[in-house]
DOMAR-649183 format. One line per field, with one value per residue: residue in one letter; x, y, z of N, C-alpha, C in turn. Coordinates in nm, 2 decimals, always signed. Layout:
BEGIN
residu	A/...
npx	X/...
npy	Y/...
npz	Z/...
capx	X/...
capy	Y/...
capz	Z/...
cpx	X/...
cpy	Y/...
cpz	Z/...
//
This chain:
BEGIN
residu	X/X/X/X/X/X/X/X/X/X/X/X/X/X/X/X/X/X/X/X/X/X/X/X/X/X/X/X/X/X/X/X/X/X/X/X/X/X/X/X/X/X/X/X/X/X/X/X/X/X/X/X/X/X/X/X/X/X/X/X/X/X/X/X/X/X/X/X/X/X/X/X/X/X/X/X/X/X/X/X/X/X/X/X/X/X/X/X/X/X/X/X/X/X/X/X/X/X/X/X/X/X/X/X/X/X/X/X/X/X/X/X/X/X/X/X/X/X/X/X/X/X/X/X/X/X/X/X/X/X/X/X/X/X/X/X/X/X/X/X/X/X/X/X/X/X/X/X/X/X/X/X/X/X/X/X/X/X/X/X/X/X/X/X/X/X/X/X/X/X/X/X/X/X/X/X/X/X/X/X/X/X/X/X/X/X/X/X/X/X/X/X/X/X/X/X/X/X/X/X/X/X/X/X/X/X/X/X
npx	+13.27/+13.01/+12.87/+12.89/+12.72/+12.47/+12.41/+12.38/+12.14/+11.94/+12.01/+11.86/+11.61/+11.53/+11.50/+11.29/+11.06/+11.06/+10.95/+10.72/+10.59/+10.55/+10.39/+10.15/+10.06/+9.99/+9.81/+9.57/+9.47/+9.23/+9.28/+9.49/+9.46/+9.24/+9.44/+9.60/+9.38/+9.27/+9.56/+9.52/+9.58/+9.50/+9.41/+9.54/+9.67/+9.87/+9.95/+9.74/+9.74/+9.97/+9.87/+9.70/+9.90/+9.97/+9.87/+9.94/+10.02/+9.79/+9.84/+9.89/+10.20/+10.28/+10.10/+10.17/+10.36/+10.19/+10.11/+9.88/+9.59/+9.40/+9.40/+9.46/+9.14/+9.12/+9.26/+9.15/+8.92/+8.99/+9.03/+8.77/+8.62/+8.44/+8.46/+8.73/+8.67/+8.49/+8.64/+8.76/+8.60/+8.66/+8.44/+8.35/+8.60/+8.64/+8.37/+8.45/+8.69/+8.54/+8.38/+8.59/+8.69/+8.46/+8.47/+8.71/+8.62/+8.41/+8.50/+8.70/+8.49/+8.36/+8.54/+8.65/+8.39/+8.37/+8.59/+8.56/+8.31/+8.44/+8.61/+8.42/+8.31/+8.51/+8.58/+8.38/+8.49/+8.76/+8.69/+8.55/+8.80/+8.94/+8.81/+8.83/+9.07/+9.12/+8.95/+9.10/+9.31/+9.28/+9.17/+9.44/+9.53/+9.42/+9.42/+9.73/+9.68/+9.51/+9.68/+9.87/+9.71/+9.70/+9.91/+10.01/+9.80/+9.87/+10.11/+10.04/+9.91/+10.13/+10.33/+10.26/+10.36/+10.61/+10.69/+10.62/+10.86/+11.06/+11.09/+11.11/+11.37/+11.50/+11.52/+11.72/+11.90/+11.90/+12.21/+12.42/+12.68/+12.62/+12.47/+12.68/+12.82/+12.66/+12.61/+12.90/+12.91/+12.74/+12.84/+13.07/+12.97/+12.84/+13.04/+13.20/+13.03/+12.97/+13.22/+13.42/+13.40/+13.60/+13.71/+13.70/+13.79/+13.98/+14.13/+14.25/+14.35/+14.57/+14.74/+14.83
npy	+6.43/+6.36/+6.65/+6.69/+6.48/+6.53/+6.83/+6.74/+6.58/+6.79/+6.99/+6.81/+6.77/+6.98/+7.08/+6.87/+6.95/+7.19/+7.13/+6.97/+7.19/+7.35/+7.15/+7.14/+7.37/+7.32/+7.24/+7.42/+7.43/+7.35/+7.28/+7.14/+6.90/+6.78/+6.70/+6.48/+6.34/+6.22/+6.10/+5.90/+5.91/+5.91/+5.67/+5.54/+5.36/+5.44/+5.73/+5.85/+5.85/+5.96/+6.15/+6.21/+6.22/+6.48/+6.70/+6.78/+7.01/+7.20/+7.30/+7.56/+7.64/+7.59/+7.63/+7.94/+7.91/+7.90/+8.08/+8.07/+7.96/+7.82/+7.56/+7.41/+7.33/+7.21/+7.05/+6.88/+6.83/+6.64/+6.39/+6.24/+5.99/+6.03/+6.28/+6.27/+6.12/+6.29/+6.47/+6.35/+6.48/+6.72/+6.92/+6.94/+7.04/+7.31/+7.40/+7.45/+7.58/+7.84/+7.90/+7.96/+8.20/+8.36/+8.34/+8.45/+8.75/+8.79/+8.77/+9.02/+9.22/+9.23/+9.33/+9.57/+9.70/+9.64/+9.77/+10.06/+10.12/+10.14/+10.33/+10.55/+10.51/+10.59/+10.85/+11.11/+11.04/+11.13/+11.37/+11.46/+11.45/+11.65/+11.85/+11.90/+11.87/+12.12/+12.34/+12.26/+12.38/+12.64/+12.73/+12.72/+12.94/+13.07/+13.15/+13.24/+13.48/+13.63/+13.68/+13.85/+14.08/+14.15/+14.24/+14.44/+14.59/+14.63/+14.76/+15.03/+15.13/+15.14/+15.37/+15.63/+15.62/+15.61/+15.82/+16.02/+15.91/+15.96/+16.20/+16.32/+16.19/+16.37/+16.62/+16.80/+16.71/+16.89/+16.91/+16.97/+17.11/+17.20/+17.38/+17.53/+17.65/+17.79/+17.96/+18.14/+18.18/+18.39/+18.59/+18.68/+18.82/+19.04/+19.15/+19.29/+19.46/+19.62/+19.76/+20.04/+20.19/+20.20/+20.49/+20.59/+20.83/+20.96/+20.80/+20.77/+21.09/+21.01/+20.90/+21.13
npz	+10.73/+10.79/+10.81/+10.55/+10.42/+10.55/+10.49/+10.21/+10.25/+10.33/+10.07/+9.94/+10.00/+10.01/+9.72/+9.65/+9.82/+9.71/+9.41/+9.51/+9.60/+9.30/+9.19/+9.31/+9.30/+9.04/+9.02/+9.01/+8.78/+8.54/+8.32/+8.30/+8.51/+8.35/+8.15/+8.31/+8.36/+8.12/+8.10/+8.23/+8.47/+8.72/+8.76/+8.88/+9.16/+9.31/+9.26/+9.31/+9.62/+9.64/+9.62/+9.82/+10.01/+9.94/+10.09/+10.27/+10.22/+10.30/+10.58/+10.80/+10.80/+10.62/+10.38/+10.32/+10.12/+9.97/+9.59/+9.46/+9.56/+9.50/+9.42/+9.68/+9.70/+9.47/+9.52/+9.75/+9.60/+9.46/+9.57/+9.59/+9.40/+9.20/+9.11/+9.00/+8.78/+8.60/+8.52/+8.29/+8.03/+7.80/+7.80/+8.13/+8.20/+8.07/+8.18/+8.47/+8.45/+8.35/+8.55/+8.79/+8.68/+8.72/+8.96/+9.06/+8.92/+9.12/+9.34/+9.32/+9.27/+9.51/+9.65/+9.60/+9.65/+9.91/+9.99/+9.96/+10.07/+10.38/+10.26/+10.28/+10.49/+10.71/+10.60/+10.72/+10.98/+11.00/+10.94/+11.14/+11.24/+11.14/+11.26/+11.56/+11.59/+11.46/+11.64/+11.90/+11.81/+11.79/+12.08/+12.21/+12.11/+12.21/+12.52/+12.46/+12.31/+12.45/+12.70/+12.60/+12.54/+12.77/+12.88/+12.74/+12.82/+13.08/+13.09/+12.95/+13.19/+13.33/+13.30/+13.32/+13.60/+13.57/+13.45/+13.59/+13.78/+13.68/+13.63/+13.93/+13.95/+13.80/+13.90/+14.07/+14.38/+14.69/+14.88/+15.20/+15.08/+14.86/+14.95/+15.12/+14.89/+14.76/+14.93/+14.98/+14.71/+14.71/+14.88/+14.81/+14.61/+14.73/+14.84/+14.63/+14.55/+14.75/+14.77/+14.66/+14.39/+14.08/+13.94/+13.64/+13.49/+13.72/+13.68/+13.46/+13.51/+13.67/+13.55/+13.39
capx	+13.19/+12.85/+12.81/+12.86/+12.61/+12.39/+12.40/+12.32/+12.00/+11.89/+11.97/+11.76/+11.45/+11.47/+11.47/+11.18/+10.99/+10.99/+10.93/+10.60/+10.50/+10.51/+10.29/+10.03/+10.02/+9.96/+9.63/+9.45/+9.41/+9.17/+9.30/+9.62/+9.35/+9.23/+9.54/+9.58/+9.25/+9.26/+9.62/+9.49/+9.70/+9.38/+9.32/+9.67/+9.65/+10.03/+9.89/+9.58/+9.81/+10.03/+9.70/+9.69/+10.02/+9.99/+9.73/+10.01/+10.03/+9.70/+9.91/+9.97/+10.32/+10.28/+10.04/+10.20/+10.43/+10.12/+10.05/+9.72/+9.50/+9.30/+9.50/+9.41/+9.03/+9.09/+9.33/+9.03/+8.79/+9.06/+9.00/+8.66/+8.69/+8.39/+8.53/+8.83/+8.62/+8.41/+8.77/+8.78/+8.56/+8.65/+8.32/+8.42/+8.72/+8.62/+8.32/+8.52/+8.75/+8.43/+8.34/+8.67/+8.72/+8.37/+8.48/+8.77/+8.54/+8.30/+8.58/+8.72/+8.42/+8.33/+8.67/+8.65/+8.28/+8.43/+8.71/+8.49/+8.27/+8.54/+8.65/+8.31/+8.32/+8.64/+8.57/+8.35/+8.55/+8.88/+8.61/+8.54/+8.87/+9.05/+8.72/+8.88/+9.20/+9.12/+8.95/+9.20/+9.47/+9.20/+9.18/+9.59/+9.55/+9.30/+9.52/+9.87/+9.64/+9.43/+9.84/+9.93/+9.63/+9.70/+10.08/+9.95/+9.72/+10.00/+10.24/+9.98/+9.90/+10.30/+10.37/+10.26/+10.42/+10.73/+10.71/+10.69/+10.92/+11.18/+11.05/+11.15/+11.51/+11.57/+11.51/+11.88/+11.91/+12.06/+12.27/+12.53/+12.76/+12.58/+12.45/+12.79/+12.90/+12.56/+12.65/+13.00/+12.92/+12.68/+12.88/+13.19/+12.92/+12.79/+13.14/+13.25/+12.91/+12.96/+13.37/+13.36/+13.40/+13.70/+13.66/+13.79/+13.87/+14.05/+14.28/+14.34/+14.45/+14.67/+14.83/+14.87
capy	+6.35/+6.37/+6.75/+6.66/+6.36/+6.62/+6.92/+6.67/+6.55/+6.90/+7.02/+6.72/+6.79/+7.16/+7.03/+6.88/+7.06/+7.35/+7.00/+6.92/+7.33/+7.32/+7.05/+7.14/+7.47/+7.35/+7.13/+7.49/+7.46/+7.26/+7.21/+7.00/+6.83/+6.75/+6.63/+6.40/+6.23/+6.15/+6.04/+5.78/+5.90/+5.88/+5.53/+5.43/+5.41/+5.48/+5.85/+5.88/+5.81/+6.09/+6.35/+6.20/+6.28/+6.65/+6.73/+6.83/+7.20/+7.31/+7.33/+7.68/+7.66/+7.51/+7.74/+8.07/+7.94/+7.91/+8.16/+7.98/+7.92/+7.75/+7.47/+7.34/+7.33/+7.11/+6.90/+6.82/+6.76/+6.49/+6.28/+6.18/+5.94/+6.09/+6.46/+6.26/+6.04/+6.37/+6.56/+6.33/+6.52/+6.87/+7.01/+7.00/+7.13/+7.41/+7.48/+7.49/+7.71/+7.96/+7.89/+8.00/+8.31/+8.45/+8.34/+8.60/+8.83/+8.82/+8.84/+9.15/+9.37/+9.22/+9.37/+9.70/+9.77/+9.69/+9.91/+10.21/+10.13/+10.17/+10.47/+10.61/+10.52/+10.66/+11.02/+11.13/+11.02/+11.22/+11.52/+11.52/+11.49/+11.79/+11.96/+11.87/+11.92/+12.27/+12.31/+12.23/+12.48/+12.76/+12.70/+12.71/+13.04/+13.20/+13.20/+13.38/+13.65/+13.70/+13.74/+13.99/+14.21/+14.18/+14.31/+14.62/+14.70/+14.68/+14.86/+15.14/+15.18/+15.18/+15.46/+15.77/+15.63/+15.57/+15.94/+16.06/+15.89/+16.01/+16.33/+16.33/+16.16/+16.42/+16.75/+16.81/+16.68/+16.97/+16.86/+17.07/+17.09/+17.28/+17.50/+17.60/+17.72/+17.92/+18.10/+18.17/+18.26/+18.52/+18.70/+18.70/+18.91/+19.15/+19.22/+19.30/+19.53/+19.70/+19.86/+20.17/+20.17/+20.33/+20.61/+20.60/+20.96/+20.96/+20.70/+20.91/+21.18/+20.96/+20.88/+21.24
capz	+10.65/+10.82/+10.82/+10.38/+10.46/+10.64/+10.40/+10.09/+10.25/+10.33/+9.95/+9.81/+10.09/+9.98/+9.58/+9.68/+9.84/+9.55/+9.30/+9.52/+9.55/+9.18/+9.12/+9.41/+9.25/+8.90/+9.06/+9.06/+8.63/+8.50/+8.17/+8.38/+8.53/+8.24/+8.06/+8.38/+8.35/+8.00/+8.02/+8.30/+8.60/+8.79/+8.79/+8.91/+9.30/+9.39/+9.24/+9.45/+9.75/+9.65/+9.58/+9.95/+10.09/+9.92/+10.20/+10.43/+10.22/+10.37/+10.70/+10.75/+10.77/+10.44/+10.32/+10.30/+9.99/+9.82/+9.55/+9.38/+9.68/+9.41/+9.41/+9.80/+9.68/+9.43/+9.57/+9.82/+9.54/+9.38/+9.66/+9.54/+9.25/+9.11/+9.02/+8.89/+8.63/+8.51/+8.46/+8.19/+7.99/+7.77/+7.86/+8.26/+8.24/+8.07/+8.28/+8.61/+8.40/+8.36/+8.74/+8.86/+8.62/+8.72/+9.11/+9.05/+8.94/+9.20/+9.42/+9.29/+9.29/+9.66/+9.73/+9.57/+9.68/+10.09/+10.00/+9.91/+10.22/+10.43/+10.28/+10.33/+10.65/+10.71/+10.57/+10.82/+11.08/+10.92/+10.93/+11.26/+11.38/+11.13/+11.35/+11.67/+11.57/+11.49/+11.77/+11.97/+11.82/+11.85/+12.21/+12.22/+12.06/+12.29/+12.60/+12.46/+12.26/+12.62/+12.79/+12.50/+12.57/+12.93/+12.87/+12.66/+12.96/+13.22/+13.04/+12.99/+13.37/+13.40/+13.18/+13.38/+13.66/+13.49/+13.39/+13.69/+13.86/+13.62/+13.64/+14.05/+13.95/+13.74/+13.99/+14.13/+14.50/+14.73/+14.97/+15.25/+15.03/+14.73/+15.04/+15.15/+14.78/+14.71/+15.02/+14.96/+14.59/+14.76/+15.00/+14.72/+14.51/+14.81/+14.90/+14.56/+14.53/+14.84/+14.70/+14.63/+14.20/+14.05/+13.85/+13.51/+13.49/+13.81/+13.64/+13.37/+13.56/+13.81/+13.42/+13.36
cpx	+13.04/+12.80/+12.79/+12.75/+12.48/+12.33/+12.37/+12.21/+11.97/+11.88/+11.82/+11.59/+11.42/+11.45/+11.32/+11.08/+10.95/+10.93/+10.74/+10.50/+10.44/+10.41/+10.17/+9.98/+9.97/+9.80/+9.53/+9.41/+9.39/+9.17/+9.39/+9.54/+9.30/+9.30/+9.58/+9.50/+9.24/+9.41/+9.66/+9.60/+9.60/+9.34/+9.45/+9.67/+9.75/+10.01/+9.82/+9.68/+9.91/+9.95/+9.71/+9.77/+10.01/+9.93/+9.83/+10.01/+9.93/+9.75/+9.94/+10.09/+10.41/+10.26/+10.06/+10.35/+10.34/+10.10/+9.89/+9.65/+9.40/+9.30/+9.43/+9.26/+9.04/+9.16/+9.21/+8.97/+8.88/+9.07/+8.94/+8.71/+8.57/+8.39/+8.64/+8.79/+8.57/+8.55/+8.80/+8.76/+8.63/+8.58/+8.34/+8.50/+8.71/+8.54/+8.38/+8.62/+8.68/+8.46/+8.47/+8.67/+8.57/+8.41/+8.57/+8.68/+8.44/+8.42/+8.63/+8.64/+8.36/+8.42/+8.69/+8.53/+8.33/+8.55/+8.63/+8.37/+8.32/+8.61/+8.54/+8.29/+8.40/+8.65/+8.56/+8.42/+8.69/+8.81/+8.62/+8.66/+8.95/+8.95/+8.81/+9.01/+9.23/+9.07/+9.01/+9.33/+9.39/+9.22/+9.32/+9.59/+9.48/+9.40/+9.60/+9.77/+9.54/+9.58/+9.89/+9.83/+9.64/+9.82/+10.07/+9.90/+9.77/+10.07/+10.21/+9.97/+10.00/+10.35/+10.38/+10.37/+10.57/+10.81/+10.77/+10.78/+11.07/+11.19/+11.17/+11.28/+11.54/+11.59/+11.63/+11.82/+11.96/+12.11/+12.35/+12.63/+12.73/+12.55/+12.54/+12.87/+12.80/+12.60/+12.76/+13.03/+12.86/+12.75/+12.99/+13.09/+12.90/+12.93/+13.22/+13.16/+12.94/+13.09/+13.35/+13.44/+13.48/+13.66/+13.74/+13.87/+14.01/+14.17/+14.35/+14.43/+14.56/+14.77/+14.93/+14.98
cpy	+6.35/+6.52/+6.76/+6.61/+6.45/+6.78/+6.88/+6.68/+6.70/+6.98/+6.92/+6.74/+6.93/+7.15/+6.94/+6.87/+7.17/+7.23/+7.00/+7.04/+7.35/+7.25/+7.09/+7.27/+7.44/+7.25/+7.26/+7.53/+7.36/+7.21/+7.13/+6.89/+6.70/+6.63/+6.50/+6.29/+6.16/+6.05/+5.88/+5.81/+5.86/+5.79/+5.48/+5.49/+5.47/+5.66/+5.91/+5.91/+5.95/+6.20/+6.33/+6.28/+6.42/+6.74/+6.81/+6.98/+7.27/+7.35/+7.47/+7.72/+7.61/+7.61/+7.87/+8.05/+7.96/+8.00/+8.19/+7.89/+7.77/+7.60/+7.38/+7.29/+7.22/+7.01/+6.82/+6.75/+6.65/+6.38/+6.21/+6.09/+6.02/+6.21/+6.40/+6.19/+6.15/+6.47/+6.50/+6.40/+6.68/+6.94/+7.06/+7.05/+7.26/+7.49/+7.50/+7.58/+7.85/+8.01/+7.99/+8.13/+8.40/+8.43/+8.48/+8.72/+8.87/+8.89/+9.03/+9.28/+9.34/+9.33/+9.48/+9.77/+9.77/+9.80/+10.03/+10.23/+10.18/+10.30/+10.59/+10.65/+10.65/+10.83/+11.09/+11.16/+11.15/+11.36/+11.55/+11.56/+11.57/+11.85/+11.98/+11.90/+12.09/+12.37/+12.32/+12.38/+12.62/+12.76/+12.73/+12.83/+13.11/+13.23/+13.28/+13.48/+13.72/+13.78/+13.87/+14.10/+14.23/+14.26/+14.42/+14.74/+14.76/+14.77/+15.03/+15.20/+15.18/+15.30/+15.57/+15.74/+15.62/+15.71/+16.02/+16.03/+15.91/+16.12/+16.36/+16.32/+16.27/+16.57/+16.70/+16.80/+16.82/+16.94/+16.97/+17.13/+17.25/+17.42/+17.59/+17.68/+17.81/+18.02/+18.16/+18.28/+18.38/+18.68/+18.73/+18.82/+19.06/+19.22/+19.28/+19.44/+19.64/+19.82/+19.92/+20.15/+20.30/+20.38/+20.64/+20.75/+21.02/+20.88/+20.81/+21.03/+21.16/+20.97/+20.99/+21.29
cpz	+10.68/+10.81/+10.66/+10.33/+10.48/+10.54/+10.27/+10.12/+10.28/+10.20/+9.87/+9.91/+10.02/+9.82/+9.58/+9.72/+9.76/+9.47/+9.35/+9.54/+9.45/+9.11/+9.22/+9.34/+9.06/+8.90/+9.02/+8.87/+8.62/+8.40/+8.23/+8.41/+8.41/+8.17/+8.16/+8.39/+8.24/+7.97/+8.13/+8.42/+8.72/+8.80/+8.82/+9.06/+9.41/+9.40/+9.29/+9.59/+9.77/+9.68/+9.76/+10.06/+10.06/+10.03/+10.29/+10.37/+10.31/+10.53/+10.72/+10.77/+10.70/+10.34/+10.24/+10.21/+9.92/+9.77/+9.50/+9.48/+9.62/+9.44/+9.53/+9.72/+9.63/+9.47/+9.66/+9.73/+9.47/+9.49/+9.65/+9.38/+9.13/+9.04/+8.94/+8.75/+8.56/+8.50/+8.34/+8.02/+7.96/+7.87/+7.99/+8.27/+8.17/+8.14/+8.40/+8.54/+8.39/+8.49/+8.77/+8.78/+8.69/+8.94/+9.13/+9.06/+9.04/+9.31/+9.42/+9.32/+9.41/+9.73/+9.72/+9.62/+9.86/+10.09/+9.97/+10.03/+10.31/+10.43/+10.35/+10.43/+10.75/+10.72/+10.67/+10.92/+11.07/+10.96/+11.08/+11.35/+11.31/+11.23/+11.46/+11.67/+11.56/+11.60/+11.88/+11.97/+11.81/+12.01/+12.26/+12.20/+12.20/+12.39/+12.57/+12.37/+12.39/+12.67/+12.69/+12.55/+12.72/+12.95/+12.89/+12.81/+13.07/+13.18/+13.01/+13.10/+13.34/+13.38/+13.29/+13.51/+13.66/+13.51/+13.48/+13.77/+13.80/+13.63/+13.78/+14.04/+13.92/+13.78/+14.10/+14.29/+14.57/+14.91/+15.07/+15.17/+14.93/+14.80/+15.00/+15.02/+14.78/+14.81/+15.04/+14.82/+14.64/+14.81/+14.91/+14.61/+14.59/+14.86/+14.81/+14.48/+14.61/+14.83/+14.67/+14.44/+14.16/+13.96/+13.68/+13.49/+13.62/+13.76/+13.56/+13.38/+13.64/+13.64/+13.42/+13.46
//
């Protein structure tokens, strides 16, 4: 029963609450104004009391429902009784309708001339540091194309010695070994030289 109790009052605070957003935001048109003054809400003091109570939006943890900033401003100036007697009048409530339409405006091109300062600013800055940035990856570069021409250079000096040292591998070693057959093959030729050489004709007649 009380968490029912408890969840009512928090729907009807949060109904209003949007209820008194609503109305604080519709303070910032001067034709409402207007229609207020003439239809005598302004001279009933239970009414004043409320313009009073509304005061809490400028709170900033009020504030940041507002869309229509506008709105605080004049809630201030309805405090005075003398802004609410001259809201009676057309004429005022149109010129504050001017007022505010050229306040936008000024606003606007304040906001677009600092935004184009800023870029201005900006540029430059951007400039200097693609400089630095390139800069930078030059510098990166220099080293490994220095190490490549240093490679080239070594590998040139390497070369002859390379050559030759393949050269040397490649001239047959001779060992005992290779000796002992050259001199074997030798004496197998000198002893094979030294026979006396048969005579073909002499065969022929052994045939015969």
């Amino acid at each position: 029963m009380f968490r029912k109790l408890h969840h009512h009052h928090e729907s009807e605070d949060k109904i209003r609450l949007q209820i008194e957003l609503e109305f604080v935001q519709c303070l910032a048109n001067p034709n409402y104004l207007n229609f207020l003054a003439q239809r005598g809400y302004f001279n009933d003091k239970s009414f004043i009391n409320y313009l009073s109570y509304l005061k809490y939006w400028k709170r900033p943890e009020y504030s940041k429902f507002i869309k229509y900033p506008m709105c605080l401003h004049f809630l201030d100036l309805l405090q005075h009784e003398h802004f609410r007697r001259e809201l009676t009048s057309i004429q005022c409530a149109k010129f504050i309708d001017d007022q505010i339409l050229l306040h936008w405006h000024h606003y606007a091109r304040k906001r677009t001339r600092l935004f184009q300062s800023v870029q201005q600013k900006i540029s430059p800055q951007m400039a200097l540091q693609q400089q630095q940035q390139q800069q930078q990856q030059q510098q990166q570069q220099m080293p490994s194309s220095s190490s490549a021409t240093s490679l080239l250079v070594s590998s040139t000096q390497a070369q002859p010695f390379n050559i030759s040292q393949s050269s040397s591998s490649s001239t047959p070693v001779m060992n005992n070994n290779n000796l002992h057959q050259g001199q074997s093959s030798l004496m197998s030729l000198t002893s094979s030289a030294s026979s006396t050489p048969t005579n073909p004709i002499n065969q022929i007649n052994g045939h015969k």
